[in-house]
C-alpha positions as CSV (number, residue, x, y, z in Angstrom):
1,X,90.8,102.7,99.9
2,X,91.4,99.0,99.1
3,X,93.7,98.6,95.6
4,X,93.3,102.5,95.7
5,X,96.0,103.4,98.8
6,X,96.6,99.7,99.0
7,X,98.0,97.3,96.8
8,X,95.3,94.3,98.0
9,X,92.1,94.3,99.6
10,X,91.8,95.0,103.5
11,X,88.5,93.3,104.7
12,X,89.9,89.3,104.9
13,X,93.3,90.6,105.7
14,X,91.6,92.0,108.6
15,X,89.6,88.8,109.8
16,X,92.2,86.7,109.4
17,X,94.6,89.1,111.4
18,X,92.1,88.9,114.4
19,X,91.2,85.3,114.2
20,X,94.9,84.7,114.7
21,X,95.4,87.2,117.4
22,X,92.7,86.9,119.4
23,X,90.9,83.5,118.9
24,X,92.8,80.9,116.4
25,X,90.2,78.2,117.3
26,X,87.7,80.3,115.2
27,X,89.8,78.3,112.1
28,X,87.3,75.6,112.7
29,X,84.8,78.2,111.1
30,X,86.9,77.6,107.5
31,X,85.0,75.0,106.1
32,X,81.8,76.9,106.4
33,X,82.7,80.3,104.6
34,X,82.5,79.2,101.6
35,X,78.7,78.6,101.6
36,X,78.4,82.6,102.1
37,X,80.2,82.7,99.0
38,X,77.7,80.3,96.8
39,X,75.0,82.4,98.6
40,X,76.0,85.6,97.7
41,X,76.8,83.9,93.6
42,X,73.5,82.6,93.8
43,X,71.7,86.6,94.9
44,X,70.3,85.0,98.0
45,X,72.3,87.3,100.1
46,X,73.9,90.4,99.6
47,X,77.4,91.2,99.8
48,X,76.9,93.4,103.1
49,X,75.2,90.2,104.3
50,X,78.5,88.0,103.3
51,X,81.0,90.7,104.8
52,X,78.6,89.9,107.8
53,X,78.7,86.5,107.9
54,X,82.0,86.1,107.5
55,X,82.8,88.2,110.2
56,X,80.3,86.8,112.7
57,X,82.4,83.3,111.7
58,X,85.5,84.7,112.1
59,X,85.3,87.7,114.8
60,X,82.6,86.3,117.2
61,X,79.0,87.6,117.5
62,X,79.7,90.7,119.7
63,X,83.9,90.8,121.2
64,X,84.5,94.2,123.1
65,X,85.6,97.3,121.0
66,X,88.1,98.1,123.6
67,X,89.9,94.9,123.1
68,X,89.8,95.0,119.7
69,X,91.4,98.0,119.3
70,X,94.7,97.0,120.0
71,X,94.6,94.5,117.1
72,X,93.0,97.1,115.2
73,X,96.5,99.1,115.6
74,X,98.7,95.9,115.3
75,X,96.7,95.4,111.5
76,X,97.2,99.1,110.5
77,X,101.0,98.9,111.5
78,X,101.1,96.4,109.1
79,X,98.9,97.4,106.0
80,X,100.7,101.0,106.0
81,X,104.2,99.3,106.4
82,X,103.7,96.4,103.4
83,X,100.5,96.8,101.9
84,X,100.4,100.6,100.0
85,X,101.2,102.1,97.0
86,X,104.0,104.6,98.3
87,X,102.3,107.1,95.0
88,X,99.0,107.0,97.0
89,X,100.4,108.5,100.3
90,X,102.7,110.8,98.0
91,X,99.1,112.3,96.3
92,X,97.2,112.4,99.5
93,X,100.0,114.6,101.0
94,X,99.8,116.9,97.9
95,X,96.0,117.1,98.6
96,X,96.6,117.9,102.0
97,X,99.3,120.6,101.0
98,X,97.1,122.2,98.5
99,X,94.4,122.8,101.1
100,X,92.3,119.9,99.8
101,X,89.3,118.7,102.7
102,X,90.3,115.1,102.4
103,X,87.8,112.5,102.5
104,X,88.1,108.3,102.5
105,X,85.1,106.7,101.2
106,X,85.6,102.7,101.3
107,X,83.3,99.8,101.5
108,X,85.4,98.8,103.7
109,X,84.7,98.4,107.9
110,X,85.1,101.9,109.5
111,X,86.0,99.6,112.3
112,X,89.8,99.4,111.0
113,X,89.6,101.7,107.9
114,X,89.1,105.0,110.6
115,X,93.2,104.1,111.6
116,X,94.0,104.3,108.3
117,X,92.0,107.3,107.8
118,X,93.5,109.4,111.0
119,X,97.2,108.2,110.1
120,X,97.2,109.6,106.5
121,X,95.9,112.7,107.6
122,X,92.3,112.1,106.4
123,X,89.4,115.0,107.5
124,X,86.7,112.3,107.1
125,X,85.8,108.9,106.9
126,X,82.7,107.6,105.2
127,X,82.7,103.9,105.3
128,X,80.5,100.7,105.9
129,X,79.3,100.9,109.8
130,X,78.9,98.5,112.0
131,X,76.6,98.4,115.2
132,X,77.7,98.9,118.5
133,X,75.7,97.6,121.2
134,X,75.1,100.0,124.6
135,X,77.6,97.8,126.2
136,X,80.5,98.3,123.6
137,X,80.4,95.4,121.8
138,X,80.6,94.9,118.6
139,X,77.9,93.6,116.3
140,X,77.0,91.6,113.1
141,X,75.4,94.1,111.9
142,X,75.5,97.3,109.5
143,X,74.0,100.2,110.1
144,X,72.3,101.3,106.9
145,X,74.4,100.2,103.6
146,X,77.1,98.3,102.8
147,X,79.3,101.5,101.5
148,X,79.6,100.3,98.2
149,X,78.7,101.2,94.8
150,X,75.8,104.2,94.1
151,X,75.7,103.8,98.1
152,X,78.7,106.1,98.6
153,X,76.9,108.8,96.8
154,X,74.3,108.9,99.8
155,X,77.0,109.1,102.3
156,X,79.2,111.5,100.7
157,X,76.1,114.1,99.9
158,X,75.3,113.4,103.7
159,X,78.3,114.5,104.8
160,X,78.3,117.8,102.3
161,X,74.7,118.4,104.2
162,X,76.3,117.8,107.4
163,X,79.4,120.2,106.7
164,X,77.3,122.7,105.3
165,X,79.2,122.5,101.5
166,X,77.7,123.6,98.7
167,X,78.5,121.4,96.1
168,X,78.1,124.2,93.4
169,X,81.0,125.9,94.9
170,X,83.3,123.2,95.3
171,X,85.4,121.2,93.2
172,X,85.3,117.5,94.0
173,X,88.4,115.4,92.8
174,X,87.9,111.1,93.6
175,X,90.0,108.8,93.0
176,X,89.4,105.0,92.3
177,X,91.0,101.8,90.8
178,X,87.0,100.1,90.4
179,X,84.3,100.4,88.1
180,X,81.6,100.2,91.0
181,X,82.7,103.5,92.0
182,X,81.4,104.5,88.5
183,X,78.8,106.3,90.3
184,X,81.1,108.5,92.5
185,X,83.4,109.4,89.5
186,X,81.0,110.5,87.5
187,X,80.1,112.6,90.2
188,X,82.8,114.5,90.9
189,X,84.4,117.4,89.1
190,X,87.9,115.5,88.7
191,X,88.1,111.7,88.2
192,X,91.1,110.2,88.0
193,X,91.0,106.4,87.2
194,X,93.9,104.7,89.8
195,X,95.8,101.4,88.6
196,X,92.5,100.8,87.6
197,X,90.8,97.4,86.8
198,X,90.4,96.4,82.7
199,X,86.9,97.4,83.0
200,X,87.6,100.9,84.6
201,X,90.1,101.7,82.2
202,X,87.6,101.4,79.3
203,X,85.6,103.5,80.8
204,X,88.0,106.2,82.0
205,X,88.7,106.0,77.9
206,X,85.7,106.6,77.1
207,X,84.9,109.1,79.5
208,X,88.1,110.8,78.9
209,X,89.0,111.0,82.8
210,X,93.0,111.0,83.8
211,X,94.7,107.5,84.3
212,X,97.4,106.9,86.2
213,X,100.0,103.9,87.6
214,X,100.5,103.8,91.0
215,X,102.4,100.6,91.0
C-alpha cells in the first residue's frame, strides 16, 4: 500500500495525525523516539517492536477504538485526497472491472489501512494487527507478525486456506514499489514492479517482471 497506492508512507503520517487531534501534549514524547530508531539500527529490537514503541509514545498505551475511529476517517479523507498516485486507483478499478478478487497486503496498521481498503473497493485486507483488549481498547501490541517481508506470504496463503482457493487454479497478479516484497512477487503469477525503488528495479530486470511509472 504505502509508495504503492500512495505517494509516501502512511504509518508516522498516521501518529502524527492523532497526536495532534486527540492529544498534542504527547509532543513531549519527541525527544525520545529517536532511541527506538538506534535500537532498531543497532538489531536490539525489531521493527514491529519500533512501529510499537512509537506508537505506545505517540497514541497512548490502550485509547478506545471507538474514539479513534473518527480520526481514523479524518486521516483517510486526507491520504486518498493528497497522498495517491491517481494511476494506482485507475489499476485497482481495472482489477475490479475485470473480475479480479482484490486483496491489500501492507505492513502497514490494519487499524487505518482497513478504510483505505473498504474505500477503494478492496475484498480483503491482510495487514499488521494490533491487539484489542475485551474492553475495546487498543493495544501496544501485534498479534503475530509485523506484515512485512516473507511474512506476507504466511498471511496471504492463510487467507487462500481460509477462502478455500486453490492456488493452482488461480492466477495471482501483486504489485509493489519495494524489494522486501521480493518474496511475494516471486510468488505470484504476474509481478509488476510499481515506481519501484533502485534496488527493485534491478531486480524486476533481472527477473524480467513488468515496470511501470505511476508518478
Amino acid at each position: 500500500m504505502d509508495r504503492t497506492i500512495t505517494v509516501r508512507g502512511t504509518y508516522t503520517p498516521f501518529l502524527f495525525h492523532m497526536v495532534f487531534a486527540r492529544a498534542p501534549w504527547r509532543l513531549v514524547f519527541l525527544p525520545i523516539l529517536p532511541f527506538g530508531f538506534i535500537a532498531y539500527g543497532l538489531k536490539l529490537i525489531s521493527r514491529g517492536r519500533l512501529k510499537t514503541f512509537n506508537q505506545q509514545m505517540l497514541l497512548g498505551n490502550g485509547p478506545e477504538l471507538s474514539l479513534l475511529q473518527p480520526h481514523i476517517e479524518r486521516f483517510v479523507d486526507k491520504v486518498l485526497r493528497s497522498n495517491h498516485h491517481k494511476k494506482a486507483i485507475e489499476q485497482v478499478e481495472a482489477d475490479r472491472a475485470d473480475g479480479r478478487k482484490l486483496v491489500l497486503v501492507t505492513a502497514s496498521y490494519e487499524l487505518y489501512a482497513e478504510a483505505i481498503a473498504r474505500r477503494l473497493g478492496f475484498d480483503h485486507l491482510i495487514g499488521t494487527q494490533l491487539m484489542v483488549d475485551n474492553e475495546g481498547r487498543v493495544l501496544p501490541q501485534i498479534i503475530g507478525e509485523n506484515c512485512y517481508d516473507d511474512a506476507k506470504i504466511g498471511r496471504i496463503e492463510a487467507l487462500f486456506a481460509s477462502q478455500g482457493w486453490q492456488r493452482s487454479q488461480s492466477h495471482v497478479r501483486a504489485y509493489s514499489d519495494h524489494v522486501s516484497d521480493q518474496a511475494m512477487l516471486e510468488w505470484a503469477d504476474e509481478a509488476i514492479a510499481t515506481t519501484p525503488t533502485p534496488k527493485l528495479r534491478h531486480l524486476a530486470k533481472q527477473r524480467g517482471w513488468k515496470i511501470v511509472d505511476w508518478r
